[in-house]
C-alpha positions in Angstrom: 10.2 -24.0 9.9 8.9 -23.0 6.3 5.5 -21.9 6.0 3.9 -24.0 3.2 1.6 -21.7 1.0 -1.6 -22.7 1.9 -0.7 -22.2 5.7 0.6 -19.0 4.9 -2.7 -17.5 3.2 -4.2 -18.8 6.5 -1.8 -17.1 8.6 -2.2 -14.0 6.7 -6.2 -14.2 7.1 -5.5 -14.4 10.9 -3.1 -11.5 11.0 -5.7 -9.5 8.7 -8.9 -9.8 10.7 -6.6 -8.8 14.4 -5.0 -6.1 12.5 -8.4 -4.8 11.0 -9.8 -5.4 14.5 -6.9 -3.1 15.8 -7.6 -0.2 13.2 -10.9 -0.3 12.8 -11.6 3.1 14.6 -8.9 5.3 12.9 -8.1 6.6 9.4 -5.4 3.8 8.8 -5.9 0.5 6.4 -4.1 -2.3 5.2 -1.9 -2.4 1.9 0.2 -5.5 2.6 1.2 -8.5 4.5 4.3 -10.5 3.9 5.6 -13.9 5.7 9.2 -14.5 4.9 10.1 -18.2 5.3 11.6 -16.7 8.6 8.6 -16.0 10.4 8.8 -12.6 9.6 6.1 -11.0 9.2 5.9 -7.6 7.5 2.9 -5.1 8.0 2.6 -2.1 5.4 -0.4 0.6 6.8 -1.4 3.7 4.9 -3.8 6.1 6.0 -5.9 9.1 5.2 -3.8 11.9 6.7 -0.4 9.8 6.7 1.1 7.4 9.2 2.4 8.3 12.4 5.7 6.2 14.1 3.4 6.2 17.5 0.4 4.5 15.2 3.2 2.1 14.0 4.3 1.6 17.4 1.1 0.8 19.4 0.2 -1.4 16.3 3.1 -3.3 16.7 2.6 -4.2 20.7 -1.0 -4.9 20.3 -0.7 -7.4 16.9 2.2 -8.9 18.0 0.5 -9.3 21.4 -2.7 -11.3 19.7 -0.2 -13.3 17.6 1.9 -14.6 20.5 -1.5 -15.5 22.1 -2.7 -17.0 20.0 0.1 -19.6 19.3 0.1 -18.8 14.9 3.7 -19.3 15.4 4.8 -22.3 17.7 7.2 -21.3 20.6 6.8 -18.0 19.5 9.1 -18.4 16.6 8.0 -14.8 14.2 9.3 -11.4 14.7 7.2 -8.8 13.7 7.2 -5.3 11.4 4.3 -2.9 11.3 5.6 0.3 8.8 4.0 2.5 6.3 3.6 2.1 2.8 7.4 3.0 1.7 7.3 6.0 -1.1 8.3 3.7 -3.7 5.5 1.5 -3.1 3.0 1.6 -5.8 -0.7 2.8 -5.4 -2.8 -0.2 -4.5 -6.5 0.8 -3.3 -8.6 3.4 -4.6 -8.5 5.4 -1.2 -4.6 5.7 -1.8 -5.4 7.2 -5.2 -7.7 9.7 -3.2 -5.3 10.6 -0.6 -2.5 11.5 -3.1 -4.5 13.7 -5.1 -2.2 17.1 -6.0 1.0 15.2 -6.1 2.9 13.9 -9.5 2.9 10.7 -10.5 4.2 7.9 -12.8 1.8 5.6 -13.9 3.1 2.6 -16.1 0.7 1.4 -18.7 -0.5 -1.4 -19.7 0.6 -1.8 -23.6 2.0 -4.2 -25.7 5.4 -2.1 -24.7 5.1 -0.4 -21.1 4.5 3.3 -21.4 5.1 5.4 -18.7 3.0 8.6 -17.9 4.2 11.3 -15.7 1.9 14.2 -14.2 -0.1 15.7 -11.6 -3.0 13.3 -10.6 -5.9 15.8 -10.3 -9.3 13.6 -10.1 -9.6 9.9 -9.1 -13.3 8.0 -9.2 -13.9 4.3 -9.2 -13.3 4.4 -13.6 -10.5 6.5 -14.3 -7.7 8.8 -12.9 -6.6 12.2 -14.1 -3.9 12.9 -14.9 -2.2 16.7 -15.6 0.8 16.5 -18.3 3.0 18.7 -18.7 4.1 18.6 -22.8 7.0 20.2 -24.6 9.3 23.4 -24.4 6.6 25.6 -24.0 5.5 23.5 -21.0 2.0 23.1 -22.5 -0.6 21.4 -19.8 -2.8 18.7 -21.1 -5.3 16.4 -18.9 -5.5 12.8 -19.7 -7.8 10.4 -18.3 -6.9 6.5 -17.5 -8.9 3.7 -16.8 -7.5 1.5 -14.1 -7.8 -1.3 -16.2 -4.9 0.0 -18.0 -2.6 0.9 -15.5 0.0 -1.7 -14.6 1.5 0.4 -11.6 1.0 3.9 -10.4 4.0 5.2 -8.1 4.2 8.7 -6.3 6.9 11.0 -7.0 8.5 12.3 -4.4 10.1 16.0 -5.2 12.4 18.1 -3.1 
């Protein structure tokens, strides 16, 4: 069975309002819900202090539990994924922006050609980000602010 789009925003509404039921007492949110034309349904969580693989598990029992009874899926037909946020996600909501603050990012641009800007994101209100840049040979540091409407993307850079 395909899930025709207007059924699927539907289904996602459902999914949205047990799942914020589920988290409401805890540091964790919603980034994303995806339906495959499978019935597979794919849960992304972040969360202020991270996202634990016993939060992902206990989500996991008691969503898939209110989907199955509720019947979104006749004869039970939908498996189920509840994860976080994968590193190469970009930055969606403002409170992911806060979270990450101290770490290097890339954050693609909005131009007439997409520029990409990496640094250290220092500050992050409801405007504008800043950003820390590291310039030249002589590693000179210069802050830059960006207004969200400008940024395409912002992804966090993961260093070893």
């Amino acid at each position: 069975m395909e899930i025709i789009p207007d059924m699927e925003d539907n289904t996602i509404e459902r999914i949205t309002e047990k799942l914020n039921g589920i988290i409401s007492d805890s540091s964790l949110f919603l980034v994303d819900i995806k339906i495959k034309p499978t019935n597979n349904i794919k849960v992304f969580l972040d969360g202020d202090t991270g996202v634990t693989i016993d939060n992902v598990s206990k989500i996991n029992r008691a969503l898939y539990k209110q989907i199955e009874e509720e019947g979104l899926f006749p004869n039970g037909d939908f498996s189920l994924e509840v994860s976080s946020a994968g590193v190469d996600e970009p930055l969606k909501f403002l409170r992911q922006y806060k979270k990450n603050i101290g770490r290097t990012v890339a954050v693609t641009l909005n131009e007439p050609e997409p520029v990409t800007v990496e640094g250290k994101l220092t500050e992050v209100d409801d405007e504008e980000i800043t950003i820390e840049e590291v310039l030249g040979k002589k590693k000179e540091k210069r802050e830059r602010k960006i207004p969200f409407s400008v940024i395409n993307k912002t992804i966090v850079q993961v260093s070893f």
